[in-house]
Backbone as a chain_set.jsonl record, in Angstrom:
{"seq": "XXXXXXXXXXXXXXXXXXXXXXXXXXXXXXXXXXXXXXXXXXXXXXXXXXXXXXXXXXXXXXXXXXXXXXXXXXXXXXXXXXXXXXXXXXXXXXXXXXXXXXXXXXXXXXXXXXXXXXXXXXXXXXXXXXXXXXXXXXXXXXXXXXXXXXXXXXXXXXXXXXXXXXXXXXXXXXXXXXXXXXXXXXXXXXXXXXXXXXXXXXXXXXXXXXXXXXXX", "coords": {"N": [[153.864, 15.829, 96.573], [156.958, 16.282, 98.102], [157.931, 17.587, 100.935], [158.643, 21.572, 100.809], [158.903, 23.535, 102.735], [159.476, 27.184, 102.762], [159.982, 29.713, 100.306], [162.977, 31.104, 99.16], [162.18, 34.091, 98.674], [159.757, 34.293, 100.169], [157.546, 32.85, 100.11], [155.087, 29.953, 100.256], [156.037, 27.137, 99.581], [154.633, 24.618, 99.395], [152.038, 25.189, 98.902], [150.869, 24.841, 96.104], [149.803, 24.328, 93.216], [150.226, 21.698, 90.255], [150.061, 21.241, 86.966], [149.16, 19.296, 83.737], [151.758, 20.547, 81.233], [150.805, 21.597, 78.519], [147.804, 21.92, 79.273], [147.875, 23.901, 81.288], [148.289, 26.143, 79.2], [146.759, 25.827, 77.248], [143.77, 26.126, 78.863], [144.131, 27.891, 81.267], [145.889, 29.372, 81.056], [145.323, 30.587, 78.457], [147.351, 30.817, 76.17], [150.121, 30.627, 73.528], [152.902, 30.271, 73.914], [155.758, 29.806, 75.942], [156.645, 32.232, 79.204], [158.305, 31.948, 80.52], [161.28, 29.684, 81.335], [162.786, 26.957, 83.212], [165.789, 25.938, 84.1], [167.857, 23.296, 85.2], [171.072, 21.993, 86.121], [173.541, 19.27, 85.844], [175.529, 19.638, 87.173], [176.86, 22.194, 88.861], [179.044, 23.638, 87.971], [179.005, 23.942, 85.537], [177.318, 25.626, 84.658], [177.638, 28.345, 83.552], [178.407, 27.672, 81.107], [176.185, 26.154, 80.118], [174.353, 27.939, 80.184], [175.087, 29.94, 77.889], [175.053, 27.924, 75.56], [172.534, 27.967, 76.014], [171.515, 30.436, 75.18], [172.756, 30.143, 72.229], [170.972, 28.447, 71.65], [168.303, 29.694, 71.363], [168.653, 31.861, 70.316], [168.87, 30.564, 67.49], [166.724, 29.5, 67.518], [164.654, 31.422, 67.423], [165.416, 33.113, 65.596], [167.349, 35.033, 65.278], [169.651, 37.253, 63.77], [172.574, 37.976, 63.586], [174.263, 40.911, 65.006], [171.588, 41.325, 66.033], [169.939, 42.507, 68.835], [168.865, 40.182, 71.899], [165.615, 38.65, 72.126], [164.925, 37.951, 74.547], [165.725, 36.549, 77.841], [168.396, 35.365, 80.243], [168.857, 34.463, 82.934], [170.876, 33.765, 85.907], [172.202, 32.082, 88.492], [174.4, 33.202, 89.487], [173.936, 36.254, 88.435], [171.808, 36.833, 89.735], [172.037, 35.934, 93.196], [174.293, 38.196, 92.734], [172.716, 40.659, 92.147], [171.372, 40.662, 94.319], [173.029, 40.934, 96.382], [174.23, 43.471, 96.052], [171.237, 44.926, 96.384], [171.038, 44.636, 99.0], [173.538, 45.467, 100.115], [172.824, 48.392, 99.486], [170.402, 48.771, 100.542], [171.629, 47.891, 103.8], [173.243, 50.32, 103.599], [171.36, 52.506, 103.757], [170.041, 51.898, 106.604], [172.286, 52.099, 108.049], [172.327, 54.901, 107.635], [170.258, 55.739, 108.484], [170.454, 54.741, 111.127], [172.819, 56.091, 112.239], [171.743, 58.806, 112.637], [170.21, 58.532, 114.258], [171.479, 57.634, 116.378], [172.799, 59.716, 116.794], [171.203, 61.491, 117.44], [169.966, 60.332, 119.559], [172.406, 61.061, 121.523], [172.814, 63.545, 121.641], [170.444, 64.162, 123.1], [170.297, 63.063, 125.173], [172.985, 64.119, 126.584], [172.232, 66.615, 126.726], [170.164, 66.024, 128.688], [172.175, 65.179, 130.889], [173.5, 67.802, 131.541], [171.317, 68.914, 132.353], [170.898, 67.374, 134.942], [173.813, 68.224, 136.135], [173.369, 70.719, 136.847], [171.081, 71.063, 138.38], [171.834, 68.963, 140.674], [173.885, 70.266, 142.531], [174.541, 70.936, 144.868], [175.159, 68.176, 145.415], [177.31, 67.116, 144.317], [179.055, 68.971, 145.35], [178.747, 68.557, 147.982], [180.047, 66.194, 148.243], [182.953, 66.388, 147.177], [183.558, 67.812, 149.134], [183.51, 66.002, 151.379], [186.091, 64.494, 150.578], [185.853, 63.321, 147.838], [187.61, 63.27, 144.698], [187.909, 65.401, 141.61], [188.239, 63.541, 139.464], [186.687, 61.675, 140.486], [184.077, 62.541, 140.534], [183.68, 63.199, 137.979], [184.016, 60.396, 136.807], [181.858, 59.588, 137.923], [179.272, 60.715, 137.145], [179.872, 59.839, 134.279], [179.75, 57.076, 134.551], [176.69, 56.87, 135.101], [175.817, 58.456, 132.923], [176.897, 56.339, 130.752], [175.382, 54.253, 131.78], [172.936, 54.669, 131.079], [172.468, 54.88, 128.603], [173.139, 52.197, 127.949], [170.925, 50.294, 129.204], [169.256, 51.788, 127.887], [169.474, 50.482, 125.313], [169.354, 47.689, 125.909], [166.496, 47.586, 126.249], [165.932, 48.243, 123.539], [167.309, 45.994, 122.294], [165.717, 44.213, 123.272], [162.948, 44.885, 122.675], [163.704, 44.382, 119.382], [163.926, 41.501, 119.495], [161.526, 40.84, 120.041], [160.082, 41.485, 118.103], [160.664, 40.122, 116.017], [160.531, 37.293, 116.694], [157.759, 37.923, 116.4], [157.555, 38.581, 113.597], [158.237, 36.005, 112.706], [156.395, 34.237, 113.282], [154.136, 35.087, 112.589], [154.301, 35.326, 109.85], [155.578, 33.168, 109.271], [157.958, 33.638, 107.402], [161.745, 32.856, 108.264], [163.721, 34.522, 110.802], [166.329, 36.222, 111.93], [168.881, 36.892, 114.281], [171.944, 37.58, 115.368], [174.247, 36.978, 117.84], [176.395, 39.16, 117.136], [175.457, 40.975, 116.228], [173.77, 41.872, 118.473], [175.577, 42.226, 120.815], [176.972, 44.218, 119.061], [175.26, 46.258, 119.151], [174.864, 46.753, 122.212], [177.438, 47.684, 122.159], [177.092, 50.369, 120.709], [175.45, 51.671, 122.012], [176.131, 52.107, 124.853], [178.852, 53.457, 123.708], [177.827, 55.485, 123.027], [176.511, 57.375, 125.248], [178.416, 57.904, 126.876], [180.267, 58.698, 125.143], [178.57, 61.378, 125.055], [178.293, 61.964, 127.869], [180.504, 63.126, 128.072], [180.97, 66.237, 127.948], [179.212, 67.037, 130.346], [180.212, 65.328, 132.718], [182.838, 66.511, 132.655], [181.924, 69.25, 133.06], [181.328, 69.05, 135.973], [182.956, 67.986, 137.453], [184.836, 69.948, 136.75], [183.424, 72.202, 138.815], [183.738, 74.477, 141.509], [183.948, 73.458, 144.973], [182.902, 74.983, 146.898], [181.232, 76.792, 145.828], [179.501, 75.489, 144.633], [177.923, 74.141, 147.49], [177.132, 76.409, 147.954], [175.47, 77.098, 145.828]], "CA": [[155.283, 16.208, 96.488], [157.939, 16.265, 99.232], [157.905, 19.258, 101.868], [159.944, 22.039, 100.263], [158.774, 24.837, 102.951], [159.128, 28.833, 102.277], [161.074, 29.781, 99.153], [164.005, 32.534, 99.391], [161.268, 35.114, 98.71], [158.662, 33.934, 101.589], [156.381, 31.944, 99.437], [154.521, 28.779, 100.592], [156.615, 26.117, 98.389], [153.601, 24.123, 99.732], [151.216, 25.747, 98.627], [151.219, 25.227, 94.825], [149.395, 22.749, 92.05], [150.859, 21.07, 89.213], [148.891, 20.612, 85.802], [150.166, 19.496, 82.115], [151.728, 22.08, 80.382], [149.167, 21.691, 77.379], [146.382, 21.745, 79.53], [147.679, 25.598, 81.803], [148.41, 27.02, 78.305], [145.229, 25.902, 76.571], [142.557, 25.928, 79.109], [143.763, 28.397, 82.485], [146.568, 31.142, 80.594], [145.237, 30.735, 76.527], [148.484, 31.219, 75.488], [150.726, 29.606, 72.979], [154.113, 30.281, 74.172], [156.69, 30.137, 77.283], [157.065, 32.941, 79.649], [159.364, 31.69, 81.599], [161.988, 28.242, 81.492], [163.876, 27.22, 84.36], [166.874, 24.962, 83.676], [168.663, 22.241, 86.039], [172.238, 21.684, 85.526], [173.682, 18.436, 86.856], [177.197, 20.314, 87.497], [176.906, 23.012, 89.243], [180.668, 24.311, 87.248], [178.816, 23.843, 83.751], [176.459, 26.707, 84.757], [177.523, 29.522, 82.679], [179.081, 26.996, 79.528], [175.0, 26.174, 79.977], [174.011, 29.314, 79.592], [175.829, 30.05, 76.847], [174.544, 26.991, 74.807], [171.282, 27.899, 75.238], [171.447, 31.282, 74.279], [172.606, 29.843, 71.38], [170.087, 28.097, 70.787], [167.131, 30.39, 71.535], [168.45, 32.941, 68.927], [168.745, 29.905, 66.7], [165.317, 29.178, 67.438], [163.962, 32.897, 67.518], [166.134, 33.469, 64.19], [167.798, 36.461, 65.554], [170.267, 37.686, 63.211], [174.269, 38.888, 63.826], [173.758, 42.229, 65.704], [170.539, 42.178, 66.365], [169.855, 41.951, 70.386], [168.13, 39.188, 72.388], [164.589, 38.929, 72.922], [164.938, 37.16, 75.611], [166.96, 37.271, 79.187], [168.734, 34.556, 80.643], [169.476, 34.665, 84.411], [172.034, 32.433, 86.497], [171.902, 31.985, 89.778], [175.064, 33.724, 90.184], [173.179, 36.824, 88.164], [170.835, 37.29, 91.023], [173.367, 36.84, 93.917], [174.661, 39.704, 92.77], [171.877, 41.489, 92.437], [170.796, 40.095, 95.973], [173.75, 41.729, 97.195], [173.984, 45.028, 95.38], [170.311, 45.017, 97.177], [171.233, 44.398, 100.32], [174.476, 47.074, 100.373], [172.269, 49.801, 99.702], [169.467, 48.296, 102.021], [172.555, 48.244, 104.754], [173.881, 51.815, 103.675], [170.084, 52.762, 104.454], [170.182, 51.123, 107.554], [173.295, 52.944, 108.996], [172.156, 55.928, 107.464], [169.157, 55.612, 109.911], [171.405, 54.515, 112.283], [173.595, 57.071, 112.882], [171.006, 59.923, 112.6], [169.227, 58.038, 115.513], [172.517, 57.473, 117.722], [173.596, 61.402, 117.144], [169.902, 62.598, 118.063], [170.29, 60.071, 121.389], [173.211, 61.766, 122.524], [172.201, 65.057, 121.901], [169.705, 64.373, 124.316], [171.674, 62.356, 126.916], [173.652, 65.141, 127.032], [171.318, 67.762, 127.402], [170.159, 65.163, 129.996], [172.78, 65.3, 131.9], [173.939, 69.076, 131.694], [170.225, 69.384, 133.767], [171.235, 66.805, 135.992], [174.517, 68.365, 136.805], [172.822, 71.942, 137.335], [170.197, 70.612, 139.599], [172.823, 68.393, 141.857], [175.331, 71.123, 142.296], [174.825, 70.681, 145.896], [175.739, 67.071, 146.01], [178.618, 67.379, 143.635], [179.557, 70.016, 146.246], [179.057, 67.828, 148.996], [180.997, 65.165, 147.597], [184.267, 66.979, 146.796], [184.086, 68.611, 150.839], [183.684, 64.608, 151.937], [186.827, 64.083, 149.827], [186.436, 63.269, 146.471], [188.328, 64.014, 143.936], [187.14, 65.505, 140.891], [188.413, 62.514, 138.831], [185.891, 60.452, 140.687], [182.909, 62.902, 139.768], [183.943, 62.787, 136.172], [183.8, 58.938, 136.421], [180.245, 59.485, 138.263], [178.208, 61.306, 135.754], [180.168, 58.912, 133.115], [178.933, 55.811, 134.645], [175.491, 57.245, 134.751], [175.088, 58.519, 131.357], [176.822, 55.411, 130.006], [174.038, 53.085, 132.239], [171.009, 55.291, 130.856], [172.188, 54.119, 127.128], [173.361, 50.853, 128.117], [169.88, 50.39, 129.673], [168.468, 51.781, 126.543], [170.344, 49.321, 124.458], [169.157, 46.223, 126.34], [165.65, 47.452, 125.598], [165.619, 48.174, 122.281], [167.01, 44.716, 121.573], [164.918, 43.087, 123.514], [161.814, 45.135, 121.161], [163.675, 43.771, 118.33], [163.613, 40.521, 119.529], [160.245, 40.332, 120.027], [159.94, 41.648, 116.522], [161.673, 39.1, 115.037], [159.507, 36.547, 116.968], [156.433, 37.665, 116.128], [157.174, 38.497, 112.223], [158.151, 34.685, 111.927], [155.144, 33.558, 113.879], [152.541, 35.39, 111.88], [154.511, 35.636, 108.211], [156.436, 32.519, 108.219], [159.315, 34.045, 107.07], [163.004, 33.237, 109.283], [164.25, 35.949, 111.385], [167.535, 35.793, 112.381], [169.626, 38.511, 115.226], [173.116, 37.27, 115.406], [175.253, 37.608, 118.772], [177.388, 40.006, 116.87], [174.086, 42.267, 115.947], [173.624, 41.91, 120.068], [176.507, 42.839, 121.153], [177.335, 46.002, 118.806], [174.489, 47.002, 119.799], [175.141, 47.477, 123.559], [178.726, 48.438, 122.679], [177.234, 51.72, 120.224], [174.419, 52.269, 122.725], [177.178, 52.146, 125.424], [179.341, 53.975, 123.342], [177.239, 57.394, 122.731], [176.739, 57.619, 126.372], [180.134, 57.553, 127.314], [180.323, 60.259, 124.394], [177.636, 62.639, 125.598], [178.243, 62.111, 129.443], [181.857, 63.903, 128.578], [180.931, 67.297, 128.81], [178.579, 66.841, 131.54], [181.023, 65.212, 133.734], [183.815, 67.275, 132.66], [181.244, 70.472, 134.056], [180.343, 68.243, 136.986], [184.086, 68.025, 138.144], [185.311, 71.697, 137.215], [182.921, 72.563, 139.438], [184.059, 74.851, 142.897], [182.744, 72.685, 146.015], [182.577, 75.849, 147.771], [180.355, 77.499, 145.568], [178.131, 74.14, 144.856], [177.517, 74.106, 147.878], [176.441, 77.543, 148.348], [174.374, 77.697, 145.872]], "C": [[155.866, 16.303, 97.888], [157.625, 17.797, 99.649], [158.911, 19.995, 101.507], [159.885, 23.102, 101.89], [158.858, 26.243, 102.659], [160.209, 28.666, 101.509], [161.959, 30.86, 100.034], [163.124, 33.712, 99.693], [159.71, 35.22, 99.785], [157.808, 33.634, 101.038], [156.348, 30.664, 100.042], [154.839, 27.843, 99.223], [155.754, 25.036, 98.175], [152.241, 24.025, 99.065], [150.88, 25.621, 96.907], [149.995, 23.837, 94.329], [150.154, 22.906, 91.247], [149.744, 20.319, 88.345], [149.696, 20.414, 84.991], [150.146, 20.986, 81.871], [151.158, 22.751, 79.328], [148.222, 22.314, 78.191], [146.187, 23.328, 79.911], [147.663, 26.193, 80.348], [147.184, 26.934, 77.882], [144.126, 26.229, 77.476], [142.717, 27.256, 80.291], [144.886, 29.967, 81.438], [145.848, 31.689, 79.057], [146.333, 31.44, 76.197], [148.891, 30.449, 74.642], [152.564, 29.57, 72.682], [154.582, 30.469, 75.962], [156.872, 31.044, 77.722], [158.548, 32.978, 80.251], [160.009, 29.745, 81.582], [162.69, 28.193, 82.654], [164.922, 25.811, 84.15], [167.628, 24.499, 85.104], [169.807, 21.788, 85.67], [172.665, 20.478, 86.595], [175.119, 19.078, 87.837], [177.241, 21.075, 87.789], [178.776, 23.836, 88.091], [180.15, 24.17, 85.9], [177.574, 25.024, 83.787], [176.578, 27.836, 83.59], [177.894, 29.047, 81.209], [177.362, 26.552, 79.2], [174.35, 27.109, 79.184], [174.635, 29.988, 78.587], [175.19, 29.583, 76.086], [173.136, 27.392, 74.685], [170.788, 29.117, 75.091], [171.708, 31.343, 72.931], [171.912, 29.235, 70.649], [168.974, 28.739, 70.678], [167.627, 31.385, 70.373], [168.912, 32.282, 67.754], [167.306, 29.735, 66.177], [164.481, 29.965, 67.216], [164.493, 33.978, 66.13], [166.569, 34.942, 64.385], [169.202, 36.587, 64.866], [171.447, 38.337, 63.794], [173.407, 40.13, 64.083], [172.651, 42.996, 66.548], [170.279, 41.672, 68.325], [168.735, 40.718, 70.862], [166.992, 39.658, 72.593], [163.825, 38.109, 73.866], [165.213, 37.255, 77.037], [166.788, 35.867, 79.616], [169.514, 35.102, 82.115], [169.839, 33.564, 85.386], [171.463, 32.857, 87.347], [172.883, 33.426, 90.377], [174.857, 35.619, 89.77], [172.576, 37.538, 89.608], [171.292, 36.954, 92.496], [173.929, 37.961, 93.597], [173.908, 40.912, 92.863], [171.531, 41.309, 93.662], [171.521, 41.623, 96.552], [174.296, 43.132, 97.117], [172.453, 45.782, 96.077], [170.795, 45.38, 98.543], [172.116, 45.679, 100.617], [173.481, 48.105, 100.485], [171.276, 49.647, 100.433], [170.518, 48.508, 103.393], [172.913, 49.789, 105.125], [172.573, 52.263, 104.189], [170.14, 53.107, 105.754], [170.997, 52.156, 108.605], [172.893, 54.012, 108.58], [171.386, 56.444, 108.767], [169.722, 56.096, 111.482], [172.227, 55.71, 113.631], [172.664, 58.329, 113.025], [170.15, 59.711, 113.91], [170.566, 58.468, 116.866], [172.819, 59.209, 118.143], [172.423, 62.261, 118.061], [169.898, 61.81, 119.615], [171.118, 60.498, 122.017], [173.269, 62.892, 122.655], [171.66, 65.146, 123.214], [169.958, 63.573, 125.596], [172.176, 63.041, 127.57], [173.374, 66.292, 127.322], [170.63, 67.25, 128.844], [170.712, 65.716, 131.519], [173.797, 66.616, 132.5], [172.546, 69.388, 132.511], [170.325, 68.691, 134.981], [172.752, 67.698, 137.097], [174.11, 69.919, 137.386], [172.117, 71.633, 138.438], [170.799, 69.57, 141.087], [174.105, 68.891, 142.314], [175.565, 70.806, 143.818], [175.482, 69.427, 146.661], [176.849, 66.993, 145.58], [179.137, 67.98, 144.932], [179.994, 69.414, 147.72], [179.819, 66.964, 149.292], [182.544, 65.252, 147.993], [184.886, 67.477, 148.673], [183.853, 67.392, 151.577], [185.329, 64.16, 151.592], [187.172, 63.694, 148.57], [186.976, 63.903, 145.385], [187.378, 64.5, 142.119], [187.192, 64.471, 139.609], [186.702, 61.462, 139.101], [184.058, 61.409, 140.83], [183.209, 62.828, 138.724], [183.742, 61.8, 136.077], [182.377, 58.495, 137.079], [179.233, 59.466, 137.354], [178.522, 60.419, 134.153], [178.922, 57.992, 133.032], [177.329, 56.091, 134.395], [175.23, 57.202, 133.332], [175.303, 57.282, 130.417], [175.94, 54.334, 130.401], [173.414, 53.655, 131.914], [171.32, 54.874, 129.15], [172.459, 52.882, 127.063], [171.829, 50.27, 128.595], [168.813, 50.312, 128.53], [168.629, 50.672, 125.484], [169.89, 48.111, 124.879], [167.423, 46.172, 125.975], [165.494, 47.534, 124.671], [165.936, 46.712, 121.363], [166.194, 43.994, 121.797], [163.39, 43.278, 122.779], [162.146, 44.409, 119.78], [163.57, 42.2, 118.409], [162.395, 39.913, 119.482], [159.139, 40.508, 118.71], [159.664, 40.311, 115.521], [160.473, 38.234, 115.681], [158.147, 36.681, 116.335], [156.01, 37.765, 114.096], [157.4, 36.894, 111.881], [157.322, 33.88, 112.462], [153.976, 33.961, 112.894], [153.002, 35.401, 110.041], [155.294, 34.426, 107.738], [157.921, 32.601, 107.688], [160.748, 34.045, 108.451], [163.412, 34.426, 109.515], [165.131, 35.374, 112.185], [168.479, 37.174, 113.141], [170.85, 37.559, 115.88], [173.605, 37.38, 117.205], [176.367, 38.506, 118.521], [176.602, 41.25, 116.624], [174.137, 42.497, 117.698], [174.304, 42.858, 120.797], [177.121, 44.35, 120.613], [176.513, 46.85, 119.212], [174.322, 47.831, 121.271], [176.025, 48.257, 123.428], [178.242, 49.734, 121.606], [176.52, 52.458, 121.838], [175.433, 52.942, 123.96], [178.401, 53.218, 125.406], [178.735, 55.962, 123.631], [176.941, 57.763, 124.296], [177.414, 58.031, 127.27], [180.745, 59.154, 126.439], [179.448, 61.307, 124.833], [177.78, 62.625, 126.791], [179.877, 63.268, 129.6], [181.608, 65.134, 128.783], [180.355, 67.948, 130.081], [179.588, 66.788, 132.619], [182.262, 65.792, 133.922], [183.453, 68.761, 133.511], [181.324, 70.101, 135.494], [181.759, 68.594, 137.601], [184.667, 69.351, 138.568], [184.464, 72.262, 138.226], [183.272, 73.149, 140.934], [183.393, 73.996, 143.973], [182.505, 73.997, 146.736], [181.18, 77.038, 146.887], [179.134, 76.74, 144.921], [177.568, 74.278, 145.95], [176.724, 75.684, 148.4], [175.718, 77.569, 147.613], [172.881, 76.617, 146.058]], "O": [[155.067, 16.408, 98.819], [157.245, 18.776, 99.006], [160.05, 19.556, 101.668], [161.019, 23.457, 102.214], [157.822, 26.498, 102.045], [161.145, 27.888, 101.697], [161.742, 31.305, 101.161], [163.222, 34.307, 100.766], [158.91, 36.141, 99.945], [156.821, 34.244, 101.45], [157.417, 30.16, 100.386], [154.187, 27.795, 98.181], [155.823, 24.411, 97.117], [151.569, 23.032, 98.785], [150.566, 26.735, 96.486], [149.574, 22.841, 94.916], [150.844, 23.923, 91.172], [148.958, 19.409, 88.607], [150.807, 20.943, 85.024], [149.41, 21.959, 82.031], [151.005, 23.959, 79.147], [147.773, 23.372, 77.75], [145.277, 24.05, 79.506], [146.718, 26.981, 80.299], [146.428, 27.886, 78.074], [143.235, 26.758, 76.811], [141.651, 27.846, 80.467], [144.567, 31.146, 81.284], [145.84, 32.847, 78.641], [146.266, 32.643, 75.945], [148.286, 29.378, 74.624], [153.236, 29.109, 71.76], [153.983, 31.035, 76.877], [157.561, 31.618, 76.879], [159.48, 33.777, 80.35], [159.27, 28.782, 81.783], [163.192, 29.204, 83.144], [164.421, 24.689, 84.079], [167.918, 25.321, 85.972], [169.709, 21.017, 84.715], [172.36, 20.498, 87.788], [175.436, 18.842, 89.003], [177.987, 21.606, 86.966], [178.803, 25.052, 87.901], [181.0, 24.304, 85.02], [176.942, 25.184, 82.742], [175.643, 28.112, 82.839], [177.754, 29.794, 80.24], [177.103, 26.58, 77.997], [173.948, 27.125, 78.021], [174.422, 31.173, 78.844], [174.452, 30.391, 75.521], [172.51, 27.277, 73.631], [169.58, 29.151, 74.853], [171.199, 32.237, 72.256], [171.93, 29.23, 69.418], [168.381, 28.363, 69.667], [166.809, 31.632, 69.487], [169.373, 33.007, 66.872], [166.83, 29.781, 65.043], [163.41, 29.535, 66.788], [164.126, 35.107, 65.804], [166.15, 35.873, 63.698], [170.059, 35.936, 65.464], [171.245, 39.302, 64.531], [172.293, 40.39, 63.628], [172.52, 44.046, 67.176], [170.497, 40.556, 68.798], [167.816, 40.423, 70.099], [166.861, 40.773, 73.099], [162.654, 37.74, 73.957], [164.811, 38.327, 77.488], [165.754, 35.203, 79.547], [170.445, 35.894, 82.262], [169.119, 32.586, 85.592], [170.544, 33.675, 87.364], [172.552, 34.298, 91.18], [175.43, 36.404, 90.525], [172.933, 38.526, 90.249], [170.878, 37.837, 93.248], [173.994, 38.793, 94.502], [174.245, 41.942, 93.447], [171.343, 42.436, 94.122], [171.076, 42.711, 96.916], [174.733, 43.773, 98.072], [172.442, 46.995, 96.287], [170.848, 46.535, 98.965], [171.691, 46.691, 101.176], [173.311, 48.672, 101.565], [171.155, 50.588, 101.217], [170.134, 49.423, 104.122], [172.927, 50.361, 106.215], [172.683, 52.464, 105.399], [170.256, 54.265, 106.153], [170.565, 52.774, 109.578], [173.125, 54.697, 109.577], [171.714, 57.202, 109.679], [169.609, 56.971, 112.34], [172.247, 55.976, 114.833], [173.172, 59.028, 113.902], [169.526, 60.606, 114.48], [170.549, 59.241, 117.824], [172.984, 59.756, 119.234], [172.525, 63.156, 118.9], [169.843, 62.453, 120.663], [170.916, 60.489, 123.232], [173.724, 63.414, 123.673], [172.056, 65.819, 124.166], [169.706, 63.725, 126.791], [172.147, 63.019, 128.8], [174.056, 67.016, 128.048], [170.579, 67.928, 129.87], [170.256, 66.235, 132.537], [174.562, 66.578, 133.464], [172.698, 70.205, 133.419], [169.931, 69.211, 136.025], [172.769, 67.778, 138.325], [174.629, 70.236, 138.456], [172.585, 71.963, 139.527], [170.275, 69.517, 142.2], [175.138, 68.241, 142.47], [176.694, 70.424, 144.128], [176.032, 69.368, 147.761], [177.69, 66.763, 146.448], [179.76, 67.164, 145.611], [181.011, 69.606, 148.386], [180.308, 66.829, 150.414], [183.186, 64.547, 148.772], [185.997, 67.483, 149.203], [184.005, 67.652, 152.771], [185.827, 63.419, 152.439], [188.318, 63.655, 148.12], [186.767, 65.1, 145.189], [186.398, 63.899, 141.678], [186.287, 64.534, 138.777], [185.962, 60.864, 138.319], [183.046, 60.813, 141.198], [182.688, 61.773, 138.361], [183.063, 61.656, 135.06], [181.835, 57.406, 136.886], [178.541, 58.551, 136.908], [177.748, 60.345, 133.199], [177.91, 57.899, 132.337], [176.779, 55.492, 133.471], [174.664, 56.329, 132.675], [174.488, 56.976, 129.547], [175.661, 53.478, 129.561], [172.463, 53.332, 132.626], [170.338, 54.561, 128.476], [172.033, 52.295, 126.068], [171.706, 49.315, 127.828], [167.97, 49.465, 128.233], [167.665, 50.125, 124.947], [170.065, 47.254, 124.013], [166.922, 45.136, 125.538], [164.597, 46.741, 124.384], [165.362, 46.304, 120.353], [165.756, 43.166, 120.999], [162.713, 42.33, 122.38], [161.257, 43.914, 119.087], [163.138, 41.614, 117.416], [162.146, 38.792, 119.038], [158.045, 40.025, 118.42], [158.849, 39.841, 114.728], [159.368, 38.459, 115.186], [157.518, 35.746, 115.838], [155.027, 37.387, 113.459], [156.831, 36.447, 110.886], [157.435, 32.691, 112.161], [153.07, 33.213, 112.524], [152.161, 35.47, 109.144], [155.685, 34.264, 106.582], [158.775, 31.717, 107.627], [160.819, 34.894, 109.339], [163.496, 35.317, 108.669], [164.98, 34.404, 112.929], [168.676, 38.244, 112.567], [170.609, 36.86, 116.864], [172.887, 38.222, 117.745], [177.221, 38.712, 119.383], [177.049, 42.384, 116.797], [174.685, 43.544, 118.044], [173.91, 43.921, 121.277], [177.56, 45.28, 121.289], [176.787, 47.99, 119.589], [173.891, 48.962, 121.492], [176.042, 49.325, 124.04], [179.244, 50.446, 121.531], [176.943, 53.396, 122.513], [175.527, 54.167, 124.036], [178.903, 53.749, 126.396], [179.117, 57.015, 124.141], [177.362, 58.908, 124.456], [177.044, 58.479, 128.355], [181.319, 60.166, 126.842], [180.069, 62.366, 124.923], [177.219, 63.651, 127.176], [180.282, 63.901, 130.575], [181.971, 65.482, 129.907], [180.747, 68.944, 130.689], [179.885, 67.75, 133.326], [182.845, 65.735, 135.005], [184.21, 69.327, 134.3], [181.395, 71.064, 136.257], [181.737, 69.587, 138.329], [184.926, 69.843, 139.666], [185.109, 73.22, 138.654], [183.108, 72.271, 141.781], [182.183, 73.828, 143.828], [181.457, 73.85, 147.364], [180.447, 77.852, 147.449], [178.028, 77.242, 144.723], [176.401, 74.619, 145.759], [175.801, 75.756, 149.211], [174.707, 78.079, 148.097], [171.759, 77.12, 146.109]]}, "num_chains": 1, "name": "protein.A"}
């Protein structure tokens, strides 16, 4: 047979035999009925007028009586897209659930971070301000900092997932795919919470007296 490669589900399409259908029922399942049919429509737009028809005929064939339910199940394609994606949402909602419980606990500690940083550099702060600066431009100090220590973070953690991704489709086969839009939000949350937890830091960092930074 022609090279199909990995199915949807990460199966080796490859990988398979083909016997009569007499021969698996009688000799490898001993059965004497169908589990499973899979139907080919030439028309993709005659899909569900398909399915239709041959629910009519299976509870023709299965003599199922007005009222009584199928004992059967017929599933479209467009069936299981939906389910796919009813999957996936709550796999996503997951995801950010994660997400955000991760980002809030990194800026917690960013920001505890950098409330020990600005205690322990009171003297340079101090020194700073009696050089000339203004306290605008410590506030935009301790920013930049805390937002380069998650920006920083952010460039490694993709580059772990990248190497993720590499190595699950090296050893499983299965495509792995990380967008430039996955990339990028990524720096700009990582970026983000940094920027958020460096504010009260650098807001301390500025109020700060230079005359009594430097004293102590």
């Amino acid at each position: 047979m022609a090279e199909k490669g990995t199915s949807a589900g990460g199966g080796d399409m490859d990988n398979r035999i083909f016997v009569p259908l007499s021969t698996y029922m009688r000799r490898v399942a001993n059965v004497d009925y169908l589990s499973g049919i899979r139907v080919q429509v030439r028309d993709v737009r005659e899909m569900e007028e398909t399915a239709t028809d041959i629910e009519i005929l299976l509870r023709e064939r299965h003599g199922t009586g007005s009222g009584v339910p199928d004992d059967f199940r017929i599933t479209t394609p467009t069936e299981v897209t939906a389910m796919v994606e009813e999957m996936q949402g709550t796999f996503n909602l997951f995801l950010i659930l994660v997400s955000g419980i991760a980002l809030i606990v990194g800026g917690v500690v960013v920001a505890n971070i950098m409330l020990l940083s600005v205690s322990e550099r009171r003297r340079e702060i101090g020194l700073r301000r009696a050089v000339g600066a203004s306290s605008g431009d410590i506030r935009g100090q301790f920013l930049l900092e805390s937002a380069g220590v998650t920006f920083l973070g952010g460039i490694a953690g993709l580059l772990l997932g990248l190497v993720v991704n590499i190595l699950l489709e090296r050893f499983t086969g299965t495509p792995a795919l990380m967008t430039w839009h996955v990339l990028a939000a990524g720096l700009l949350f990582s970026t983000g919470v940094g920027l958020t937890a460096g504010l009260h830091p650098a807001r301390k960092a500025a109020a700060m007296p230079p005359v009594d930074a430097l004293r102590s």
